[in-house]
C-alpha positions as MATLAB code, in Angstrom:
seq = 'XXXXXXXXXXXXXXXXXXXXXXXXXXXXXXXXXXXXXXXXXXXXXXXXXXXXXXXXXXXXXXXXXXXXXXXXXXXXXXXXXXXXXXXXXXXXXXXXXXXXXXXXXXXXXXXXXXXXXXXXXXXXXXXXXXXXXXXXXXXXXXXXXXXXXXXXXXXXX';
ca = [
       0.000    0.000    0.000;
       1.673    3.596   -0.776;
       2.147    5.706    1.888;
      -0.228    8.570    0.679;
      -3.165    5.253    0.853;
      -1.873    4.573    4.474;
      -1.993    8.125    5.421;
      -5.960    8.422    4.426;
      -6.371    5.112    6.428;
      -4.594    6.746    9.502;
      -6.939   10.127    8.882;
     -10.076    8.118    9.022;
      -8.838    5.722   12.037;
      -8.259    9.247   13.863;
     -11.830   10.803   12.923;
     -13.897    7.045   14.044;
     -11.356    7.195   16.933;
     -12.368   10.517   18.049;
     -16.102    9.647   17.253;
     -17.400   12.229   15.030;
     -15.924   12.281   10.726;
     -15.698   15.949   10.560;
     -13.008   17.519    8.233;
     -11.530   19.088   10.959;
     -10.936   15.952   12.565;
     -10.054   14.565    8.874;
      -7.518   17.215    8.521;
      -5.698   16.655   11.886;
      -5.612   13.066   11.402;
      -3.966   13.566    7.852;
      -1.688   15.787    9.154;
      -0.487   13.593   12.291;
      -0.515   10.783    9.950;
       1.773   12.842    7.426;
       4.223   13.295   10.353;
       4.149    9.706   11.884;
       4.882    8.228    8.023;
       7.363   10.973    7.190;
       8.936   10.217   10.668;
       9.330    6.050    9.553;
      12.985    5.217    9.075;
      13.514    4.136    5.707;
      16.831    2.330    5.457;
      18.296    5.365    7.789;
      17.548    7.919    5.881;
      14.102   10.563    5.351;
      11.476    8.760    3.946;
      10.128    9.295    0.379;
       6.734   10.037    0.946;
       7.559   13.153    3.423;
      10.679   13.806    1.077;
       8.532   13.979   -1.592;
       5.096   16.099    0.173;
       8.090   18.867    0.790;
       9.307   19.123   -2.543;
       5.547   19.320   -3.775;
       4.552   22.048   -1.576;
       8.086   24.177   -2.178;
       7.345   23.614   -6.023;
       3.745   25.181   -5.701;
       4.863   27.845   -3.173;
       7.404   28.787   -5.815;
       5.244   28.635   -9.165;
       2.472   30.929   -7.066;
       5.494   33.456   -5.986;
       6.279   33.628   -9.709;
       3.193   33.660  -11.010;
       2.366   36.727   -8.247;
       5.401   38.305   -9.546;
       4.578   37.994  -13.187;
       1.135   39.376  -12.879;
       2.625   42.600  -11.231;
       5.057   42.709  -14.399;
       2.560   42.464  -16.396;
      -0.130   45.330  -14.653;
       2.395   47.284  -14.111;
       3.591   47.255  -18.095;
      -0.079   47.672  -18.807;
      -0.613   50.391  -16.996;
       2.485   52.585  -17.885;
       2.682   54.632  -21.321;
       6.020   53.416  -21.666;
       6.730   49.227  -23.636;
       9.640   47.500  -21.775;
       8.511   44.624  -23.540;
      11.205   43.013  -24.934;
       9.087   39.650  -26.879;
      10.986   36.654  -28.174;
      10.859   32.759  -28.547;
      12.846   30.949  -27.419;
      13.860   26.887  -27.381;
      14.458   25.278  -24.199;
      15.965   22.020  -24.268;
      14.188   20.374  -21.660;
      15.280   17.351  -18.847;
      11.626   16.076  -18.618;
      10.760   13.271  -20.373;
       7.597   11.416  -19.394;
       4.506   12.452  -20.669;
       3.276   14.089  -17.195;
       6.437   15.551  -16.953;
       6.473   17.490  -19.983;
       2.731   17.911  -19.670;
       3.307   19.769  -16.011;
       6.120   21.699  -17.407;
       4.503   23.152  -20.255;
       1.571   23.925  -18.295;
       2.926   25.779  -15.164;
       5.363   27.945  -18.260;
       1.713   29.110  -19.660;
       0.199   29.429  -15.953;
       2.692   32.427  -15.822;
       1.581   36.016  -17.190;
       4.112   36.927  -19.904;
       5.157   33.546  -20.681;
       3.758   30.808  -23.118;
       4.736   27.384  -24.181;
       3.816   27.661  -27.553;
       4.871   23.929  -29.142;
       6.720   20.702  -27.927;
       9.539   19.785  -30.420;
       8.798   16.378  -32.668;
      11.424   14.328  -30.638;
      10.257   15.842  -27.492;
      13.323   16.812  -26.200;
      12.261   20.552  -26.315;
       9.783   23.409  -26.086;
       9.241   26.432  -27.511;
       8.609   29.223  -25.402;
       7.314   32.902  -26.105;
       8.410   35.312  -23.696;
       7.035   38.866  -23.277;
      10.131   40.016  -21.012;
      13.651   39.024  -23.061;
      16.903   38.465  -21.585;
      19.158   36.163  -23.421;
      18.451   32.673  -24.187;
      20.754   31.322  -21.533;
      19.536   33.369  -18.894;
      16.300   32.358  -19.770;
      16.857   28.760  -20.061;
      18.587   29.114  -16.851;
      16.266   30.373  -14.294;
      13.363   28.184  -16.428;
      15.087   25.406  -15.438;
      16.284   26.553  -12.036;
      12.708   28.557  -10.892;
      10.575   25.178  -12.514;
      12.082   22.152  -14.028;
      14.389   21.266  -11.224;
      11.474   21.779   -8.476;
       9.127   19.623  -10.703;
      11.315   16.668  -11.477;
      12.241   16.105   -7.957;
       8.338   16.363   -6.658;
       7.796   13.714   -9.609;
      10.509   11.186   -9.362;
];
């Protein structure tokens, strides 16, 4: 049984426990549940379940940072008489490889004011990406990959 299955088991054993299946009682046996299984010593080391609940949490707390940050770019261009837009398109070669990967890639890129993944390459080791705010292609490639593709291969794999 995966550990996420156990953890619901442990939530519900908590609320019939306590006597009354509210989601407040739910919630607080998820979340001692969470901690008991990420607490489990796996081989002496952290186990992969809590390992992997962190990095899912710092990848979404990071995509809604940037996505907060792109949206004031983006008002704030919109609502000054002056363009700083600087457009271009740009290929990023891409370390994702499964289909969700790619998939969850592309779509947090587009989630982003000011940025769009505009096509996948044939041999889908690349995509295409239209940005509203240039820099170079490195620098771009770089934080893409630091700011998003990093985060989202380790909360996948």
């Amino acid at each position: 049984m995966t550990a996420f299955l156990w953890n619901l088991m442990l939530a519900l054993l908590w609320a019939a426990m306590l006597g009354n299946v509210t989601s407040e009682n739910l919630l607080t046996g998820f979340v001692i549940g969470f901690v008991l299984l990420a607490l489990i010593d796996t081989q002496h080391g952290p186990s992969r379940y809590g390992t992997q609940a962190w990095n899912v949490v710092r990848l979404v707390a990071r995509v809604g940072w940037d996505v907060l940050v792109a949206n004031v770019r983006v008002a704030y261009e919109i609502a000054t008489p002056k363009l700083l837009t600087r457009p271009a398109i740009y290929r990023y070669d891409m370390e994702a490889r499964t289909d969700a990967e790619i998939t969850l890639l592309t779509l947090i890129v587009t989630f982003a004011p000011g940025t769009l993944a505009l096509e996948v390459s044939e041999d889908r080791k690349a995509i295409y990406v239209h940005v509203m705010f240039a820099t170079t292609r490195e620098a771009f490639c770089q934080e893409l990959r630091e700011r998003v593709e990093i985060p989202l291969l380790r909360a996948l794999r």
